[in-house]
C-alpha positions in Angstrom: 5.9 26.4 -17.8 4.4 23.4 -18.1 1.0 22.1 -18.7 -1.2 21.2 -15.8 -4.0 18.5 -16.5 -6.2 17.1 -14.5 -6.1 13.2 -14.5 -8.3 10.8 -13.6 -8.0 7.9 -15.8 -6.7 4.8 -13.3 -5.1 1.5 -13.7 -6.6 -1.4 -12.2 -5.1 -3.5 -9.5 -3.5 -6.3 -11.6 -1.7 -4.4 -13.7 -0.2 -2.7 -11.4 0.8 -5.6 -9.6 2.2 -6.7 -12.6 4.1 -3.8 -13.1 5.8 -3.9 -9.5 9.0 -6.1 -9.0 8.3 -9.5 -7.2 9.9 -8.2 -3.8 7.6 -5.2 -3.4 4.2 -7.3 -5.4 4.6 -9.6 -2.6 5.3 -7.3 0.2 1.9 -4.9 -1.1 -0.4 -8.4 -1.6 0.7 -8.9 1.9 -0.2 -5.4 3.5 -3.3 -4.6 1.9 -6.3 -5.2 -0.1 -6.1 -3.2 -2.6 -5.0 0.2 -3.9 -7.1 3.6 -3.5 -8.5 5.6 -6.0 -5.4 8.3 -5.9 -2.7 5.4 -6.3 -4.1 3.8 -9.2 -3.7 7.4 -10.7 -0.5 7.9 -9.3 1.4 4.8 -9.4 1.7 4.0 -12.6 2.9 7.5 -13.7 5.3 7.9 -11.3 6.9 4.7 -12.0 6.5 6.3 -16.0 8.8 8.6 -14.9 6.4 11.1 -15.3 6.3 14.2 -12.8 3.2 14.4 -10.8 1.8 16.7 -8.3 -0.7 15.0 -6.3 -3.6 16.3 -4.0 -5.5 13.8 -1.9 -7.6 14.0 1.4 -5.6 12.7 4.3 -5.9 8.6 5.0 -6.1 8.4 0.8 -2.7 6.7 0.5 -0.5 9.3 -0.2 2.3 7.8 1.5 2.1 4.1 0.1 2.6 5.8 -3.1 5.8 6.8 -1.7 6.9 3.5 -0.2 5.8 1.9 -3.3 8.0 3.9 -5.3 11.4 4.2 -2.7 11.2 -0.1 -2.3 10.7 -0.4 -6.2 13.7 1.8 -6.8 15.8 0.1 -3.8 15.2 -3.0 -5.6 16.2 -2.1 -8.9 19.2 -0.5 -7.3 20.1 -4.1 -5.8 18.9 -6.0 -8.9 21.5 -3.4 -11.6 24.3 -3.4 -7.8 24.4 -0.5 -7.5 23.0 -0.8 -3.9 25.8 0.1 -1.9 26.2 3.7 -3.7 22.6 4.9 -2.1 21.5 3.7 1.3 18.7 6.2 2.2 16.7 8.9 1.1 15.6 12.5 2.8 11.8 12.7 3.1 11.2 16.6 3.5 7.5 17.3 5.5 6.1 20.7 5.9 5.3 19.8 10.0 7.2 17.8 12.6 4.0 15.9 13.5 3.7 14.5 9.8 7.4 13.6 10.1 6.6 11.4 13.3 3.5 9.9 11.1 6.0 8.7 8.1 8.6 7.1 10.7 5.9 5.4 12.3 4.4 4.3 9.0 8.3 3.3 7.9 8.6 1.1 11.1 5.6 -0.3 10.5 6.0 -1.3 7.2 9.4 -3.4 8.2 11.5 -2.6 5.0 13.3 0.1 6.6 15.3 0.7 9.6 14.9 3.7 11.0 18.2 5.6 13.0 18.0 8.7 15.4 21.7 9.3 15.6 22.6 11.8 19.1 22.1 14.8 16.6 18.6 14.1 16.3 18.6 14.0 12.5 16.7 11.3 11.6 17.5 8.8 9.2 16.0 6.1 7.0 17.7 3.3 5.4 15.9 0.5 3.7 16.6 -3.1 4.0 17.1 -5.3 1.3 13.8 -7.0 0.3 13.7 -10.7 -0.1 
């Protein structure tokens, strides 16, 4: 089983501007101020490739660090073209209500098109970032 530890040692803002691609630097510098507390702690691991569990109050950021992470991913898969082998991902949520709240924070964003096919399963592709 592996070892839990309890992190709270952060990276600042610029580096982990630095660390983003251009696209998604850009699209962040646009969006928002700065990062909270939990995503300077999460972030940068997660982009380590390290595996991380983390708990946060609601309205900490919890799913920035997600959009973060699924643009900077998208963009290395268009950057190493291998784009047109994954289109989408599947975002699983515990309660239809904070399903809504992701789609609406997707739209919002305007990197991913969101399509309700007549089945009702929802789907989420992301556009290709300038």
């Amino acid at each position: 089983m592996p070892e839990i530890q309890y992190i709270q040692d952060s990276m600042d803002t610029e580096e982990i501007l630095e660390s983003l691609s251009p696209p998604v630097r850009n699209w962040f510098k646009e969006k928002f101020p700065d990062f909270t507390d939990p995503q300077k702690i999460a972030i940068p691991r997660i982009m380590n490739g390290e595996h991380l569990l983390l708990c946060s109050p609601t309205g900490s950021g919890k799913t920035l660090i997600m959009q973060v992470n699924a643009l900077q991913y998208n963009h290395y898969l268009e950057k190493y073209g291998e784009l047109n082998n994954i289109d989408r991902f599947i975002l699983l949520t515990p309660k239809p209500g904070l399903s809504k709240q992701h789609l609406d924070d997707f739209k919002e964003s305007g990197q991913y098109d969101i399509v309700v096919p007549d089945d009702g399963i929802v789907s989420v592709h992301w556009d290709h970032l300038q």
